[in-house]
C-alpha positions in Angstrom: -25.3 -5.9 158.9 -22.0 -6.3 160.0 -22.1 -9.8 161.0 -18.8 -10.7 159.9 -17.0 -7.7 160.4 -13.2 -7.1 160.9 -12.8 -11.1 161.7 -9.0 -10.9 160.5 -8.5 -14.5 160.8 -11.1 -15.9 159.0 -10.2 -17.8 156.2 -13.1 -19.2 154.4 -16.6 -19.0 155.0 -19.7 -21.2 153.8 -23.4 -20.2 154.1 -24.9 -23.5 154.9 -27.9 -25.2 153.1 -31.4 -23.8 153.8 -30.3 -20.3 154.6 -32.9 -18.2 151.8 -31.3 -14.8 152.2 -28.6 -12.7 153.9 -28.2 -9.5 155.6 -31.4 -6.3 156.3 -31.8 -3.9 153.4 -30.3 -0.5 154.8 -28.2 -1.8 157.1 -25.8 0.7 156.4 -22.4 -1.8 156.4 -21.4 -4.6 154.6 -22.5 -8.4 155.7 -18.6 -9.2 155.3 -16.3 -6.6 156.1 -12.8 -6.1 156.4 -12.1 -9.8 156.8 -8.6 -8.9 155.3 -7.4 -13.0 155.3 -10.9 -14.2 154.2 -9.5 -16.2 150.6 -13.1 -18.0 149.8 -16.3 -18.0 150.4 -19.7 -20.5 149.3 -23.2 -19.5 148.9 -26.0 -22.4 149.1 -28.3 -23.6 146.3 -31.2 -22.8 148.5 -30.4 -18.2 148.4 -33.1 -16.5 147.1 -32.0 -12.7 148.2 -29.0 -10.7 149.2 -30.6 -7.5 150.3 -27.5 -5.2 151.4 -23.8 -4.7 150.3 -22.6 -8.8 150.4 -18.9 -8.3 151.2 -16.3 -5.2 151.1 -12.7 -4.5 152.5 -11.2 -8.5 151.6 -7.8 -7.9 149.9 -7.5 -11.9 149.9 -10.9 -12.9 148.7 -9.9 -15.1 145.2 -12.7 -17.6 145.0 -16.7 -16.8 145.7 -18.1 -20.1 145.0 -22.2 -19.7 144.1 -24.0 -23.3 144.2 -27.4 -22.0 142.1 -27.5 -23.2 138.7 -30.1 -20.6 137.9 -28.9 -16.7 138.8 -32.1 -15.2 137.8 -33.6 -17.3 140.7 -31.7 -15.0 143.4 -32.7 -11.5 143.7 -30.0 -9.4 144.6 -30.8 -5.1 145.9 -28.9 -2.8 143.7 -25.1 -2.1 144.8 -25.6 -5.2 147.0 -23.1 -7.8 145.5 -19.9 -5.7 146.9 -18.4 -2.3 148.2 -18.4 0.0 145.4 -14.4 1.3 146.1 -12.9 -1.4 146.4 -9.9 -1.1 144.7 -9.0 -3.4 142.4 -12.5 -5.0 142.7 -12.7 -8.6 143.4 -14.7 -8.8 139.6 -10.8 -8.6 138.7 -9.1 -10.7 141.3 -12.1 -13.0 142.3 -12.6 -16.5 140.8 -16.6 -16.8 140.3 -17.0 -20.4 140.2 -20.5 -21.5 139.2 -22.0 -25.2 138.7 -21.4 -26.7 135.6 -23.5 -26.0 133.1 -24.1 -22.7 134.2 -21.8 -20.4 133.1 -23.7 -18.8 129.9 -26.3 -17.9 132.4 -24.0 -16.2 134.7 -21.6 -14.2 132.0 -25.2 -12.5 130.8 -27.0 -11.8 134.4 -26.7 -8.0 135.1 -25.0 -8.9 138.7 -22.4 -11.1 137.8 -21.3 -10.7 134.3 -18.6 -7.8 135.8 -16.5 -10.9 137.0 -13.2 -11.2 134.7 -13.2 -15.2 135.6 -16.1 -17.7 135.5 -15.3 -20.8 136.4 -17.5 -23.7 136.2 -17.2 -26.5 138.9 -19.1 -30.2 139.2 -20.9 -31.3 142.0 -18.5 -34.0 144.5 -19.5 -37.5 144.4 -20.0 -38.8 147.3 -18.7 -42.6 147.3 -20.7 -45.5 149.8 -17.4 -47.4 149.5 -14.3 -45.7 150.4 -12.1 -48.3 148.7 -14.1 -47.1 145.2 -13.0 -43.9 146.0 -9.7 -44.4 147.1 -8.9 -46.1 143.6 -10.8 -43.2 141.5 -9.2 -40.6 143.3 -6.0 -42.2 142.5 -6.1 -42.4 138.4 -8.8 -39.4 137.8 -8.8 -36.6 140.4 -7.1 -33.8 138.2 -7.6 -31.0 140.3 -5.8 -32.3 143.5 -8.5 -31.6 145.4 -8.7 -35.5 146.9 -12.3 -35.8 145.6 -13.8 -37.2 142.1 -16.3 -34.7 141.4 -18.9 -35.6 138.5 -17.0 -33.5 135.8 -13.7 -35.4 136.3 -15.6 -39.2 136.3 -17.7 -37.9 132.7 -14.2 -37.0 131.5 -13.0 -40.7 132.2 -12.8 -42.7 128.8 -11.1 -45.9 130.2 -11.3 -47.9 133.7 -7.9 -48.6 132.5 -7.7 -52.4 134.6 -7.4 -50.7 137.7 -10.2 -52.5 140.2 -8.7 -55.8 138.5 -9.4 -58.9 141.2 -9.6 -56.1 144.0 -11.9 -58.1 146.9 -11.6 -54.9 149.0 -14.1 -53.4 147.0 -18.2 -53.9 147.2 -20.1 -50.9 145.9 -19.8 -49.0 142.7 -23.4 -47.6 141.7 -21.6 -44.3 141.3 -19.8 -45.8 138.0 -23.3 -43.8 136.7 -21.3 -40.8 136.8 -18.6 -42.0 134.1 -20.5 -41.0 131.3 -17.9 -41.1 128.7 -17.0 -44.8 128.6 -18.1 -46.7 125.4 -17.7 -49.9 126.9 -16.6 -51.8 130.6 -13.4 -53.3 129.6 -11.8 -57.0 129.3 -11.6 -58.3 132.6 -12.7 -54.5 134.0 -13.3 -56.1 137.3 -12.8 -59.6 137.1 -12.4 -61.3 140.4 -13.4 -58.5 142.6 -15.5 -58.5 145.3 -18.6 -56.4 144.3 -21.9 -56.8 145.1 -23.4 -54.0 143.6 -22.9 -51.6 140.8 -24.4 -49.4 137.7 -23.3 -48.7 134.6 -23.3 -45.2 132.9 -26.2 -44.9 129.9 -23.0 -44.6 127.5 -21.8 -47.7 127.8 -23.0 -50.0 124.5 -20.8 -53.4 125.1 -19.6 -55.7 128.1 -16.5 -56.6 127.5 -15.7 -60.8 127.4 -14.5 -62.0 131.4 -15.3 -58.2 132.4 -16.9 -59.5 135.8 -16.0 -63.0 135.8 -15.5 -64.8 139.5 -17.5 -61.7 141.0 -19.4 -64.4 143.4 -20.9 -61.9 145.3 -22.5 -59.5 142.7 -25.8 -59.7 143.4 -27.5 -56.6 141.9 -26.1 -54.7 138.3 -28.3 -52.1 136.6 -27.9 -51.8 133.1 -27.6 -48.2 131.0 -30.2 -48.1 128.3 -28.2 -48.2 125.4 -26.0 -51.5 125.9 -26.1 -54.0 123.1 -23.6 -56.3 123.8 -22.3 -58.9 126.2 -19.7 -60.4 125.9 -17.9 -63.9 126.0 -17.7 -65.0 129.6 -18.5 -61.6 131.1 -20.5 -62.7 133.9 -19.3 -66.4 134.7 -19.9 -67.8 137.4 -21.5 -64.8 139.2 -23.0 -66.9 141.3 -25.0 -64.6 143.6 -27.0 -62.8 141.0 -30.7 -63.5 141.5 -32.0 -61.3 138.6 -31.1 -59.9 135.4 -33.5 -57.7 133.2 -31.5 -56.6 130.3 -32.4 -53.1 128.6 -34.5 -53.2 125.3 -31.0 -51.7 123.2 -29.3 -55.4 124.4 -29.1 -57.4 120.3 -26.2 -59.8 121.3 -25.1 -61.9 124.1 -21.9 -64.2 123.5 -21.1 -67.6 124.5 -20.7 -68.5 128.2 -21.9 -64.6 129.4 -24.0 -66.1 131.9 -22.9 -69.8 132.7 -22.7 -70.8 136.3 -25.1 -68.3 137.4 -26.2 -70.8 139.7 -28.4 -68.3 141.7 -30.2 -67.0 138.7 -33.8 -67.4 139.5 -35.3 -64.7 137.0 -34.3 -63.4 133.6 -35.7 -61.2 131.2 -34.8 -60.7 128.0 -34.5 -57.7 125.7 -37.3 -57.5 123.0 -34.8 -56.3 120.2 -32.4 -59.6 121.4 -31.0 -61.8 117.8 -28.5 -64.0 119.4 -27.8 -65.8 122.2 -23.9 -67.9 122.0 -23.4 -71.1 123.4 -23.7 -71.6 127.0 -25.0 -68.2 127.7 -26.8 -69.8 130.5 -25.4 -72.5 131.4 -25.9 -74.1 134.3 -28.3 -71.9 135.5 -29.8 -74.7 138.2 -32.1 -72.1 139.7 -33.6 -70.1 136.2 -37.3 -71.1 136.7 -38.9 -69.4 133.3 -37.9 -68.4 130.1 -39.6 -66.6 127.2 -37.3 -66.3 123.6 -38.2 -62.8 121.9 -40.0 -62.2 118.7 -36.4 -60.6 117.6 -34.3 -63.6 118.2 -33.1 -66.0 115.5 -29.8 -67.4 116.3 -30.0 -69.3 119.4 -27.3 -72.3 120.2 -28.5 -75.3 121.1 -26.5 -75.7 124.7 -27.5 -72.0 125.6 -29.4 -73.4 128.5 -27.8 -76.7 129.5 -28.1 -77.6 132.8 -30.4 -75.4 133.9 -32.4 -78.2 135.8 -35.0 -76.1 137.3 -36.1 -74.8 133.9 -39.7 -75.8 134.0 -41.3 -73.5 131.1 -39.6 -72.4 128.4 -41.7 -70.1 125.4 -41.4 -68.2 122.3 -43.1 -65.4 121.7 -45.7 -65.2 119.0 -44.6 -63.7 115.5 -40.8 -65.1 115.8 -39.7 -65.9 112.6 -37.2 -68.6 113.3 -38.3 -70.5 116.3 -41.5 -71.5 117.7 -42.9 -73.5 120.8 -46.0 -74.8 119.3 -48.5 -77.1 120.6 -47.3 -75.7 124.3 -44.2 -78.1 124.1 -42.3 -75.8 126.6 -39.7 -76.3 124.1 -38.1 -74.6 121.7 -38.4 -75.4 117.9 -36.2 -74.4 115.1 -39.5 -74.0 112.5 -37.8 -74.3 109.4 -36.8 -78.4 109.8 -38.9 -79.3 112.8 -35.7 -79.4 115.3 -36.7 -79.1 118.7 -33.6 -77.2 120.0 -34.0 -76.6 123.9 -35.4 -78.1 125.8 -36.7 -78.8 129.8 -37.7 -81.0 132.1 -41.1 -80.1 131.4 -40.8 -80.4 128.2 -42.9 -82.5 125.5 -42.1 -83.4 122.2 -44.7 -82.6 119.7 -45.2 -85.2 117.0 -44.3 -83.0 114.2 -40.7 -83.3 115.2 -38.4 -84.6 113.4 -34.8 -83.8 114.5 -33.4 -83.9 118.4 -30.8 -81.0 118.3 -27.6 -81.3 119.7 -27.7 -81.0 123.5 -31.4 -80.3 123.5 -31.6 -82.0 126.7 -28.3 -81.5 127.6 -27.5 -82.0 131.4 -31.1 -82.1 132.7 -30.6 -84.1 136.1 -34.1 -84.4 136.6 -35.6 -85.4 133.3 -36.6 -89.0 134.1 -39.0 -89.9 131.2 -39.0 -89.1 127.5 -41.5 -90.5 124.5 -39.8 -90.0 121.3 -43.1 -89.8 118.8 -43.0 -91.6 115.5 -42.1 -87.9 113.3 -38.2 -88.4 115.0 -35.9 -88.9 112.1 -32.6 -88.2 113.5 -31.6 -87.7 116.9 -28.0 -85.2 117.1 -25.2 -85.7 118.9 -25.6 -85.1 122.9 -28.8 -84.8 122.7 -29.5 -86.4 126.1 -26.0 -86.0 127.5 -25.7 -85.6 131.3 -29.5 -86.8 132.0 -28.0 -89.0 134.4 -31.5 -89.9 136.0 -33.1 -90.6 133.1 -35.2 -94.0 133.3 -37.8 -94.2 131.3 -37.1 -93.3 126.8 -40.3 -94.6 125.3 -40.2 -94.9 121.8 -43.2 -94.9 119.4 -41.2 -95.3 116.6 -42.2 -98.7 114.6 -38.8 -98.4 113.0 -35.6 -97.3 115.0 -34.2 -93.9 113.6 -30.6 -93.3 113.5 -28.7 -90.9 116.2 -25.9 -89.9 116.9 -23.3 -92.1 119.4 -23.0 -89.8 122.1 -26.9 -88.7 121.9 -27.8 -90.9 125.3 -24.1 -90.7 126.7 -23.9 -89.8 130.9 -21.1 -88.1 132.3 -17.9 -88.5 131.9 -15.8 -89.9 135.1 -11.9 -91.0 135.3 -12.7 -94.8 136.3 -15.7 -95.6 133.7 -14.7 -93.0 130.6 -18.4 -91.8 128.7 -21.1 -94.1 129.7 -24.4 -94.9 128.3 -27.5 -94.2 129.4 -29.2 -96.8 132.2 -32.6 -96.0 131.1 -35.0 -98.6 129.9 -35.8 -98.9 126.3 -39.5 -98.9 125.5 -41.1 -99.9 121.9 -44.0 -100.7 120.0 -45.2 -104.5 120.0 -43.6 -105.9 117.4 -40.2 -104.0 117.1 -38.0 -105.3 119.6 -35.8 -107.2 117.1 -35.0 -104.5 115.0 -33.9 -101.7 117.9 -32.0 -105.2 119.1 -30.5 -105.1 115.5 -29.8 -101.6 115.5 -26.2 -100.1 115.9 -26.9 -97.7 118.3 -30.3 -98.5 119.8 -28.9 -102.0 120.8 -26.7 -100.2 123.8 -30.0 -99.8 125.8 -29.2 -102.5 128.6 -33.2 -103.4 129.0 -35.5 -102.7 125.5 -39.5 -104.0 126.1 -42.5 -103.5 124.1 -45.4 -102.0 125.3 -49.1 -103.0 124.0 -47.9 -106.8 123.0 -51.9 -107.9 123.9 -55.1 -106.2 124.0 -57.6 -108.4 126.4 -60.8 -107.9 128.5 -61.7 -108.7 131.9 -64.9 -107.8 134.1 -65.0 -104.7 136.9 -66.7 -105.7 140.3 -70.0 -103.7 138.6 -69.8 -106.7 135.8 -68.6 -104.4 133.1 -66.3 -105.4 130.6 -62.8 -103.4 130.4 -60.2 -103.3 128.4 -56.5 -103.6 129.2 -53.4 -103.7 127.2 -50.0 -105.2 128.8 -46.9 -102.9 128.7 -44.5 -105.4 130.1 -44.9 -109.3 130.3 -41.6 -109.3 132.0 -43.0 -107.0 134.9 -46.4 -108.1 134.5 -48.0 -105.0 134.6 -50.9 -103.9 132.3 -53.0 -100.3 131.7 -56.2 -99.5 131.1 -57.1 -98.9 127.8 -54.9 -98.2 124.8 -51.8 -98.0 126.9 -49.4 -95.7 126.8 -47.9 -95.0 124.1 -50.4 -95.2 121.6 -50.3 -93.7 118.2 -54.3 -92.7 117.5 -55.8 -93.5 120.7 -59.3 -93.0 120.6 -61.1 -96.1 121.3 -62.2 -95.8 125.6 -61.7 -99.1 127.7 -65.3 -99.5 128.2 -68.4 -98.8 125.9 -68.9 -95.4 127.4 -72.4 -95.6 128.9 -71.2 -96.2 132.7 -71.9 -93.9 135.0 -69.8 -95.6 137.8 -66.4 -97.3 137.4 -64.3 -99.4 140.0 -60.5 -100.2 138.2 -59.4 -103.3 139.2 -55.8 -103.5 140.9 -55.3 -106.8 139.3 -56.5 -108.4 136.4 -55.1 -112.2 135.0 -52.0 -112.0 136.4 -51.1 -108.7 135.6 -50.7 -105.7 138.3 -53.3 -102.8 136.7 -50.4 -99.5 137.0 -51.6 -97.0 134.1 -54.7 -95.8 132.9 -53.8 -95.1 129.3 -54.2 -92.3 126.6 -58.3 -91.7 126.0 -59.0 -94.7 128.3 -62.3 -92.9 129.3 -62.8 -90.8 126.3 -65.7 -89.5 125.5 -67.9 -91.5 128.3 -70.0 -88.5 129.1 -72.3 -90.9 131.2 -69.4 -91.2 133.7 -70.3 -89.7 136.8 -68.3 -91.7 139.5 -64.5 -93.5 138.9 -62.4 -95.2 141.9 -59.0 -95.9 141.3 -56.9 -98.7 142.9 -53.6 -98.4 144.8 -51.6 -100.0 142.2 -52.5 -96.7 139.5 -49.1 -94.8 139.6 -50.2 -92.9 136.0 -52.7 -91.2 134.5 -51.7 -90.7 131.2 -52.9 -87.7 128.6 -56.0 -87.6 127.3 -57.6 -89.8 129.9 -60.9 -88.7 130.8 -60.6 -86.6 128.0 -64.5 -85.3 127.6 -65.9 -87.1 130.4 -68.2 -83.7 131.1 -70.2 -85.3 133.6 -67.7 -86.6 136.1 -67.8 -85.5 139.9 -66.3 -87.8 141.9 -63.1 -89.6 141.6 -62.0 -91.6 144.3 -57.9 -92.6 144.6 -56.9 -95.9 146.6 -53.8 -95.0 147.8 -51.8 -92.6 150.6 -49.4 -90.8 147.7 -50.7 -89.1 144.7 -50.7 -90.4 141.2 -48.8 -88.9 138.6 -50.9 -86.9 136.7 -50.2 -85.7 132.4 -50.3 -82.2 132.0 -53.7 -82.7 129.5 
């Protein structure tokens, strides 16, 4: 008892953290006593007993602050809480402030009820960046206490423009806290310098260019309830690696994620309907994407650009869109539009419209067969693919597309330019793409599978070999490639050992085409020249007994995915 007694000066006095209980029951005086300048003083969350007369003689005492939100927790001795004759008693001059929340609990609890004032205060948030604080203390500290405690952020309805192209800022997880904003502004914290930061479960919409230029965001955790994003509102965030959007999330506007250039993963919200154009744009390092079963309004240029897009999938039971026949594609299922695409991506034939900008800006896409199902192909629908060298057309008749479909980029000196790529057709229909008003523009058109001939492997068996370019003199095995109903193999199918010549009347052996070996379940053994630089789908399709293939030459052939 006693321990405190007749300090004059002292002011205020907090009980620190961890202490469980104060004072010896029967002490006989009071733990504070006659501390006659004492104004406050602040009990931990962690008290469980007061077991003799708290405090008695402090005329000054105005505020007892008590940190437990549950007062039946502490166990207090009878006449413990203060001196009996005090007069007045500090229940009528004492402020009893309690956490917030806890007040109802406190005004019925025999040992504090007595107090005239309850007071309810909110825990202090404690800010990792000072310039964050600095700025919230500024617009939304109401007591003057040069703090931002929880009560004061949840009673924030508007971030009012204030952190507005700030760079002196990095860190604002604590935005958690602000649990009465509806949205994150217009241009909330465009051009800022954050890196990291979370949004209150409140908020339901993004606002459009609300963290525009913020190159070095690089982490951003959603609230559970958001279900909108708007235009531009995270454009050209460049450092942000991954984005999982909460399930709530139903619309994302045009641009909201263009020149994300660091994206590498993205998930998608399951309840998601619509995605604006150039969501993702130019999104060079996005890797995988799978549409939602929710979805049906996608724009076509959502993901131009995004050149290391290698799979792209709908989910099964999507009633609008569908990637069938593992296209890596995505098809509008309606007409048969493939809509996005990849440079993985190939075209099932069962297409029969090239949407506008399907292709759009894929740098890497270097080869494209167009199947004989194409009936129109849309404007830009190959714009940008600046490496593109190979379009190989099955089509016996040329379909109509657009004029810019197979433009390149646009430069000051040249204007819009068309594509460099080679033109290739089946035998037969050179004349008429030559005829054509738009297919004409391609610089170099060739056929492909002019003659069909037979030559003799060093084992004496007879092969066959179709020529895809007299001009280049080169020839595949087989069918060639592309070959509408392939299904005849090169040989008669009852070899067990192969050796593909490199060379064969004239013409340099580079391809082994489409079902070339189809079906020859006597194969066991296949060496393949130097010259081979494809093997083309379908192959050895059914060759069951295969176990040795031997390849000619130091770099690997390109292999078809089936």
């Amino acid at each position: 008892g006693g321990v405190f007694q007749g300090c004059k000066k002292l002011k205020k006095l907090e009980i620190p953290e961890g202490v469980t209980s104060i004072g010896k029951k029967d002490s006989g005086t009071s733990f504070i006593w006659d501390c006659k300048e004492l104004e406050s003083i602040i009990l931990p969350s962690t008290l469980l007993y007061i077991n003799e007369e708290l405090l008695g003689k402090c005329p000054s005492l105005s505020n007892i602050v008590v940190k437990m939100t549950d007062p039946t927790i502490l166990k207090i001795e009878p006449y413990s809480l203060t001196y009996t004759y005090d007069s007045p008693s500090i229940y009528e001059t004492a402020h009893l402030y309690v956490p917030y929340g806890s007040k109802t609990a406190y005004q019925v609890n025999d040992h504090w009820k007595e107090f005239k004032e309850i007071i309810e205060f909110s825990p202090i948030i404690t800010f990792s960046d000072a310039n964050v604080k600095a700025i919230c203390v500024a617009n939304w500290d109401t007591d003057g206490d040069e703090e931002l405690s929880e009560a004061e952020a949840a009673a924030v309805t508007s971030l009012k423009g204030v952190f507005q192209g700030n760079q002196n800022i990095s860190s604002f997880d604590e935005l958690r806290y602000f649990t009465s904003l509806p949205e994150i502004e217009e241009r909330a914290f465009i051009m800022t310098g954050l890196r990291s930061i979370t949004l209150p479960n409140t908020v339901k919409s993004i606002g459009n260019y609300a963290f525009e230029g913020c190159t070095q965001l690089s982490s951003i955790t959603f609230g559970e309830n958001l279900e909108t994003i708007g235009w531009l509102a995270f454009h050209n965030c460049k450092s942000l690696e991954n984005v999982s959007l909460p399930y709530s999330v139903r619309d994302i506007y045009g641009s909201a994620f263009n020149g994300c250039n660091g994206l590498k993963r993205l998930d998608l919200s399951g309840s998601l309907v619509s995605i604006g154009e150039m969501a993702f744009a130019d999104c060079a390092s996005l890797e995988s994407v799978i549409i939602p079963s929710f979805l049906t309004n996608i724009e076509s240029d959502s993901f131009y650009g995004c050149d290391g897009l290698a799979s792209i999938r709908v989910e099964e039971g999507n009633p609008a869109f569908d990637s069938r026949d593992n296209c890596n594609a995505v098809i509008r299922t309606q007409n048969d539009e493939l809509v996005i695409a990849c440079k993985t991506t190939v075209i099932p034939n069962t297409i029969k419209v090239i949407g506008k900008n399907a292709f759009g800006g894929l740098k890497e896409l270097k080869e494209i067969t167009l199947p004989a199902s194409i009936e129109h192909i849309d404007a830009v629908a190959f714009y940008g693919c600046n490496n593109l060298q190979d379009v190989i057309s099955q089509m016996s008749l040329p379909c109509p597309f657009d004029e810019t479909a197979f433009l390149t980029n646009y430069s000051e000196d040249n204007g819009y330019t068309f594509t460099t790529a080679t033109l290739h057709v089946p035998y037969g229909s050179k004349d008429q793409y030559k005829a054509s008003e738009r297919w004409k523009n391609f610089n170099v058109i060739t056929e492909y599978g002019s003659n069909s001939f037979k030559a003799k492997t060093v084992e004496g068996i007879d092969m066959n070999f179709t020529v895809i370019s007299d001009i280049d003199k080169t020839c595949a095995v087989g069918p060639g490639i592309p070959s509408e109903g392939a299904n005849k193999p090169a040989v008669d199918g009852s070899e067990e050992q192969v050796t593909i010549p490199d060379e064969v009347n004239g013409y340099k052996v580079v391809e082994i085409g489409e079902y070339a070996f189809g079906l020859c379940t006597e194969l066991k053994k296949v060496s393949i020249p130097q010259s081979i630089n494809r093997i083309c789908d379908m192959a050895f399709n059914g060759c069951y007994n295969l176990t040795s293939v031997i390849v000619n030459r130091e770099t690997p052939v390109t292999i078809n995915e089936s």
